[in-house]
C-alpha positions in Angstrom: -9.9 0.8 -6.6 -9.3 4.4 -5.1 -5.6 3.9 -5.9 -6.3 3.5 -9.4 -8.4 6.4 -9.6 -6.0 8.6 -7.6 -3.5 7.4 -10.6 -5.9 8.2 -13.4 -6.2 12.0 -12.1 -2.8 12.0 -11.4 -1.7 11.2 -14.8 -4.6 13.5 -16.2 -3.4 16.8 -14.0 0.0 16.1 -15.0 -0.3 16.2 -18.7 -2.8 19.6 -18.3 0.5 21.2 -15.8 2.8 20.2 -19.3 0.2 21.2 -21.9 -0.5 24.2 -20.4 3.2 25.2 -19.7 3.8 24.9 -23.0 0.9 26.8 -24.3 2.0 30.1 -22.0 4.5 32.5 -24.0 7.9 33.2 -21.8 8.8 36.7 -20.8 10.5 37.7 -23.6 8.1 37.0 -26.2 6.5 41.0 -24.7 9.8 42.7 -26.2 9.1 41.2 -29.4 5.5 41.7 -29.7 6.1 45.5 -28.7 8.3 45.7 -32.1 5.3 44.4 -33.9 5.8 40.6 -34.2 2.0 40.4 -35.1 0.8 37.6 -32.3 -0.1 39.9 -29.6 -3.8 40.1 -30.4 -4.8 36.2 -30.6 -7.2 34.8 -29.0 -7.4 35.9 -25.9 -6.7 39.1 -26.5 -3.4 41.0 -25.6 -3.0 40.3 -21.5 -6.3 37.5 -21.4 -4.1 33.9 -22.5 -1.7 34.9 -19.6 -3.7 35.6 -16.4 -5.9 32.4 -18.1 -3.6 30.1 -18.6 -1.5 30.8 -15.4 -5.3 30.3 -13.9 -5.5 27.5 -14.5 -1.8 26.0 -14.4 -2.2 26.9 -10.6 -5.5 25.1 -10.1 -3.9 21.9 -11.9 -0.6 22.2 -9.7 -3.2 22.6 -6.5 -4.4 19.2 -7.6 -1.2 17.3 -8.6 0.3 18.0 -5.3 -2.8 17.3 -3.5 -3.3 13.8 -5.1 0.4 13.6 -4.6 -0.3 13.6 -0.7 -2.9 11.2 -1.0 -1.5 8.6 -3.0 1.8 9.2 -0.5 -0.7 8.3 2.1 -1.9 5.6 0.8 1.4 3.8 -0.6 2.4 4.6 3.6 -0.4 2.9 5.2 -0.6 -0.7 6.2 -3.1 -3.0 4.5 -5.6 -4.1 7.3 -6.8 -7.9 7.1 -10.3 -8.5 6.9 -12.0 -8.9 9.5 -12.4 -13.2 10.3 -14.9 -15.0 11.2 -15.4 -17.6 13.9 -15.4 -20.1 11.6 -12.5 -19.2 9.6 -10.8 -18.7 12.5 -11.8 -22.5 14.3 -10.4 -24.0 10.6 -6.9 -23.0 11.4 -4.6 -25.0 12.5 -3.4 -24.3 16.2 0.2 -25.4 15.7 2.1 -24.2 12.6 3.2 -27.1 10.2 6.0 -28.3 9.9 8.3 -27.0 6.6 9.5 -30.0 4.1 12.7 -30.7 3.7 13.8 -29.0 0.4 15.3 -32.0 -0.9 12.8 -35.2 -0.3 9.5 -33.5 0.3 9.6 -34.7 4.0 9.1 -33.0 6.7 12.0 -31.5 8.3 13.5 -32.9 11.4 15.2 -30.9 13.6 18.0 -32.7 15.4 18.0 -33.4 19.4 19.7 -31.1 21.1 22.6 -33.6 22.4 22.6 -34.9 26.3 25.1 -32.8 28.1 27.7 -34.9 29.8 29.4 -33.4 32.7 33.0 -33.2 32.2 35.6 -35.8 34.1 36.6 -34.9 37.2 40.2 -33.8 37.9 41.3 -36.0 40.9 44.2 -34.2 42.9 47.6 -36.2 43.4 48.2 -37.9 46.8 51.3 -36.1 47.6 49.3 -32.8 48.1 51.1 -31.3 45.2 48.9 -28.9 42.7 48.1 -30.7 39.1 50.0 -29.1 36.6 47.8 -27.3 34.4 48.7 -29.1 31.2 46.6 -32.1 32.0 50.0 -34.9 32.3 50.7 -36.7 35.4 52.8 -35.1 37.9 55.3 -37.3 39.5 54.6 -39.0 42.5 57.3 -39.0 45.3 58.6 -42.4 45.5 58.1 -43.5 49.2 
């Protein structure tokens, strides 16, 4: 709720900043209005629309950039869970259920994890020659 308020002044502050922008009269409109292009004397008077207007451009830029830092805040910040009570907290499961299977709507099964089966044993030749690394019989003196 204080995030969409935040926006709503946001929004407001930053169509006063362009408004008012546009209302102020640039720096060379004083050249002109010293060679009598008649506008000088509006409503404000001759000097009162600019130190007015740039007033109030800087209070509405104060609080665009303020609100800027808070909704930065905010859109930072982690979301806190509400607090739980006992009893929601006795409801929930203790062990976490298990996914279905995309397919069939069953539940998953994860496979065994298969039986490791030592590897055969390498039995040395009787003539008390090394085995030969390539795993074929070596030849066996005739006696």
């Amino acid at each position: 709720m204080l995030r969409i308020g935040l926006t709503i002044v946001q929004l407001f502050a930053a169509i006063a900043i362009i408004a008012l922008v546009l209302l102020q009269r640039g720096k060379g409109a004083d050249a002109g209005a010293g060679f009598g292009a008649g506008a000088s004397g509006t409503v404000f008077g001759a000097r009162g629309a600019r130190t007015a207007l740039s007033r109030a451009t800087a209070i509405f830029a104060a609080i665009f950039m303020l609100n800027s830092l808070a909704l930065a805040y905010m859109g930072t910040r982690q979301v806190q869970e509400r607090p739980k009570a006992i009893l929601d907290e006795a409801a929930a499961p203790a062990t976490p259920a298990v996914p279905a299977s995309p397919t069939t709507g069953a539940p998953a099964t994860t496979p065994a994890p298969a039986a490791q089966t030592p590897a055969p044993a390498v039995e040395a030749p009787q003539g008390g020659a090394a085995a030969p690394a390539n795993g074929s019989e070596s030849p066996t003196p005739k006696q």
